[in-house]
C-alpha positions as CSV (number, residue, x, y, z in Angstrom):
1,X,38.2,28.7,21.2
2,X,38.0,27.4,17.4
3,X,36.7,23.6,17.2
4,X,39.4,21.9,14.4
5,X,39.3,18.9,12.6
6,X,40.8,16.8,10.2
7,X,39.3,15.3,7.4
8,X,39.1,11.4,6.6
9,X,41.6,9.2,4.8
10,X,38.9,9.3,1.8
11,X,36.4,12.3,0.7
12,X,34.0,12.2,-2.1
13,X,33.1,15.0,-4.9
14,X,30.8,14.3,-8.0
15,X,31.0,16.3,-11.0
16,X,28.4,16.3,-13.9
17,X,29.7,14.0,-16.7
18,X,28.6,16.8,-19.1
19,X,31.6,18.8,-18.1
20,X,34.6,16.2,-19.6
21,X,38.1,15.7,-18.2
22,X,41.0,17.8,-19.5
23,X,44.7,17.1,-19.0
24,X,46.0,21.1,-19.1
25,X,47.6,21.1,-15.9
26,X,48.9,17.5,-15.6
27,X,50.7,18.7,-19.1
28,X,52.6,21.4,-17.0
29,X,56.1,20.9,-15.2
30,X,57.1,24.2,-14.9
31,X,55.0,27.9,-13.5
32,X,55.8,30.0,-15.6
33,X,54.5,27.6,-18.7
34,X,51.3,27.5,-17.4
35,X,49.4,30.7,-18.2
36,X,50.6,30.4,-21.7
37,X,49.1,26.8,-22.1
38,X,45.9,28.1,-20.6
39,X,45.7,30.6,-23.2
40,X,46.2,28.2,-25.4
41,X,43.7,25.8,-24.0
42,X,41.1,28.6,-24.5
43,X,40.8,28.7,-20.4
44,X,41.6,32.1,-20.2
45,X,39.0,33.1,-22.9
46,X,36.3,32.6,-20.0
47,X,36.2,36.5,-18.5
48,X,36.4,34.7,-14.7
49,X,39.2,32.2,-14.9
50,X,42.3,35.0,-15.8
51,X,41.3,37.1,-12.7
52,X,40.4,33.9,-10.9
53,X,44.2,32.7,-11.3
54,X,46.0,35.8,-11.0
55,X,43.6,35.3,-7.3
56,X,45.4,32.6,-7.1
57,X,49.0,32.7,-5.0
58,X,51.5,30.7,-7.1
59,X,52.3,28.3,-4.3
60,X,48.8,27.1,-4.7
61,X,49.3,26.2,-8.9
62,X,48.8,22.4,-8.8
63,X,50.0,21.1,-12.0
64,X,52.2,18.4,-13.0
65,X,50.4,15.6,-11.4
66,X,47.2,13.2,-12.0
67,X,43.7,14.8,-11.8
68,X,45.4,18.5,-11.4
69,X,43.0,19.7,-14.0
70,X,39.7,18.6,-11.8
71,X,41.6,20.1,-8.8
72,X,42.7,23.8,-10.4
73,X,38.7,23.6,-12.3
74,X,37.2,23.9,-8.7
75,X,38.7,27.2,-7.7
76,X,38.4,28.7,-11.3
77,X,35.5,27.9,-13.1
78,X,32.9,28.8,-10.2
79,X,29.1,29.7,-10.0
80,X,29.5,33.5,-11.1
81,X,27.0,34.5,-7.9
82,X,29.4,32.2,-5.5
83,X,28.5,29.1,-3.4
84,X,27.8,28.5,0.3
85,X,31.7,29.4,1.4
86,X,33.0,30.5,-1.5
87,X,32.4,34.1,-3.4
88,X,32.3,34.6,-7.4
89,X,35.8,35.9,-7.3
90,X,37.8,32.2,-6.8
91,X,36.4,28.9,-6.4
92,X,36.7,26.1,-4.1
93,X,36.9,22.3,-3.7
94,X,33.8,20.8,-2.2
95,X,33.4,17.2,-1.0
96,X,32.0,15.1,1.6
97,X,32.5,12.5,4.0
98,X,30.5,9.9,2.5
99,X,29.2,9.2,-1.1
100,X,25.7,9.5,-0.4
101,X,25.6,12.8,1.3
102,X,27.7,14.0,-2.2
103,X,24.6,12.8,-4.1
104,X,22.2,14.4,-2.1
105,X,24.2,17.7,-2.2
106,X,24.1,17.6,-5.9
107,X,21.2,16.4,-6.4
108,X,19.8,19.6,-4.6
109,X,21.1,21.6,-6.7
110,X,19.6,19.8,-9.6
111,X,16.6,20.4,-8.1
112,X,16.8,23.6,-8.1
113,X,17.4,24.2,-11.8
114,X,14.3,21.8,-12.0
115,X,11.7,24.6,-9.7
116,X,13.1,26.6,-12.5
117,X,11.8,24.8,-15.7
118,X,8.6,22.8,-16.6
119,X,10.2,19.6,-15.5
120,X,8.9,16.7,-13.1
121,X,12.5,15.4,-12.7
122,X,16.0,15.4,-14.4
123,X,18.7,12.6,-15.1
124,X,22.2,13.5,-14.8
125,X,25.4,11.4,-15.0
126,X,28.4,12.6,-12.6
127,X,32.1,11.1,-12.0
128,X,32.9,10.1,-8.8
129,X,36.7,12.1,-7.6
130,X,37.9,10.7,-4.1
131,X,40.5,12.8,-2.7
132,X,42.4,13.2,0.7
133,X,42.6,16.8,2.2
134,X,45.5,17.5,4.4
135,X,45.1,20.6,7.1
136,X,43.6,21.5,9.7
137,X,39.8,22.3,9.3
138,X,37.6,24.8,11.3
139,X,34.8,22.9,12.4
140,X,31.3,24.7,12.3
141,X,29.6,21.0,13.1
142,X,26.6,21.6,15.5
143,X,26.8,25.2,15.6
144,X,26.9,28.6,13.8
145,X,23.3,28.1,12.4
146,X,23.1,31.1,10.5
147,X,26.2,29.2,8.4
148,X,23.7,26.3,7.8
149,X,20.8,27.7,6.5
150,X,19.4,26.1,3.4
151,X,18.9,28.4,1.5
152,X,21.0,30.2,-1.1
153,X,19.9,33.3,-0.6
154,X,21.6,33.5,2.6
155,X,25.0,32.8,0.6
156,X,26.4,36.4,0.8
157,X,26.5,36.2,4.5
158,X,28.3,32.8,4.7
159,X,31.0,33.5,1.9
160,X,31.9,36.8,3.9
161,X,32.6,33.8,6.8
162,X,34.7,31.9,3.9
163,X,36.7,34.6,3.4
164,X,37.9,34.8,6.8
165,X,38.9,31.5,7.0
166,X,40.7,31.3,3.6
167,X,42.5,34.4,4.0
168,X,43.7,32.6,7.8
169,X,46.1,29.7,8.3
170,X,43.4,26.9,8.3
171,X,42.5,24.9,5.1
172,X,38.9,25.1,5.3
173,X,35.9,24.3,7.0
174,X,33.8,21.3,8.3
175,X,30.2,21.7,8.4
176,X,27.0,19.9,8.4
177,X,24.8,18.7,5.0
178,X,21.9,20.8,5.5
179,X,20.7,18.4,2.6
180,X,21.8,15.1,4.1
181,X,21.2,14.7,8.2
182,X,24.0,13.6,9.7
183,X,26.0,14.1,6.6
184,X,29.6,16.3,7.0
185,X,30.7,18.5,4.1
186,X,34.6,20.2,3.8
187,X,35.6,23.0,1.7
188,X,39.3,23.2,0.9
189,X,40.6,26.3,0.2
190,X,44.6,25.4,-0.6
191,X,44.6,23.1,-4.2
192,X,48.1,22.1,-2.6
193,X,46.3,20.1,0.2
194,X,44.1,18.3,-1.9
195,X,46.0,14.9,-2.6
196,X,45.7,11.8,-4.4
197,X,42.6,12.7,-6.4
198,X,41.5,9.6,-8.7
199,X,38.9,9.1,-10.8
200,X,36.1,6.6,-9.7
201,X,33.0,5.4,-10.7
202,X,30.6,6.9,-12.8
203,X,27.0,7.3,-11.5
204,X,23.2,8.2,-12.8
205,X,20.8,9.9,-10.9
206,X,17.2,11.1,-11.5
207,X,16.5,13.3,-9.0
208,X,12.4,14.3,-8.9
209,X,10.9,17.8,-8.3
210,X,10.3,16.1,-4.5
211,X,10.5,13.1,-3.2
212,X,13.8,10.5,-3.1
213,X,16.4,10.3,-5.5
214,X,18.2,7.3,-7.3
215,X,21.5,6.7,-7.6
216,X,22.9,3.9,-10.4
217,X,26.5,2.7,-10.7
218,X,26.4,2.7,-14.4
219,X,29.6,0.2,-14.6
220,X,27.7,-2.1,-11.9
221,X,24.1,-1.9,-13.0
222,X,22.7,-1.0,-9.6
């Protein structure tokens, strides 16, 4: 029998600062005005987000209200090679329980780039989104191990697993931080069910090649 779960009043996703706000889809009232203002908006010059939409059903279009723009970006402008639960062909919203598991779960990806280059460590300054996700979650927690391993390259085999579940009746999955212990991360598949997104704080991180990474509230100074 499926485990389900529900996600908590409150879920956190960072997004790098280098990648600003828009207000296309807040602009929108009406469907069938949307792909034209997106062509417009030069969204549909990126060769993944037209296919990405059309991906898309229609029911799932959020437009018309606050922060729809950081909700529709999720599911179409995506890592070309995919992420843990979600394949290149249409994105997802990723977020977590608590703000510090968020950090970490960027920040590993930071890290990443960092094996990559000749640096010792990276700053990066991200927004802080809060949203609540409505629907019913399957819940992976404390299981499925071959869904939580760490590293990327196992990615094909759990977006196959992502598939299933988005193509089902759920709206996503709970699982584990691999990069945080005791940390829970959700993936929403339905934009629809991703409510009251606001804006927060903005943060700074230096994240090092190893060792611990810090976080600074830039409006707070700490």
């Amino acid at each position: 029998m499926k485990q389900i779960a529900t996600a908590p009043e409150r879920t956190y996703r960072l997004i790098p600062s280098r990648f600003p706000p828009i207000d296309t889809f807040q602009t929108v009232t009406r469907p069938q005005d949307l792909e034209r203002v997106l062509e417009l908006e030069g969204w549909t010059n990126d060769r993944l987000v037209a296919p990405r939409l059309k991906r898309l059903p229609r029911a799932e279009w959020v437009f018309g209200r606050a922060n729809a723009s950081v909700v529709m970006a999720a599911f179409l402008h995506g890592a070309p090679q995919g992420t843990r639960f979600a394949g290149p062909d249409l994105g997802a919203w990723y977020a977590s329980s608590a703000l510090e598991t968020s950090v970490l779960e960027v920040a590993n990806g930071i890290r990443r780039e960092i094996a990559q280059s000749a640096l010792q460590q990276k700053t990066e300054e991200l927004r802080e989104y809060t949203a609540r996700l409505v629907g019913d979650f399957i819940d992976i927690r404390g299981a499925r191990p071959d869904l939580h391993d760490p590293d990327p390259g196992t990615y094909p085999a759990t977006q196959v697993f992502g598939r299933q579940v988005r193509a089902g009746p759920h709206a996503g999955i709970a699982y584990d931080s691999v990069r945080h212990a005791g940390g829970t991360n959700w993936v929403a598949y339905r934009p629809s069910g991703i409510l009251d997104v606001v804006q927060g704080r903005h943060f700074r991180i230096i994240v090092p090649l190893s060792g611990k990474v810090h976080a600074t509230d830039l409006k707070a100074g700490r």
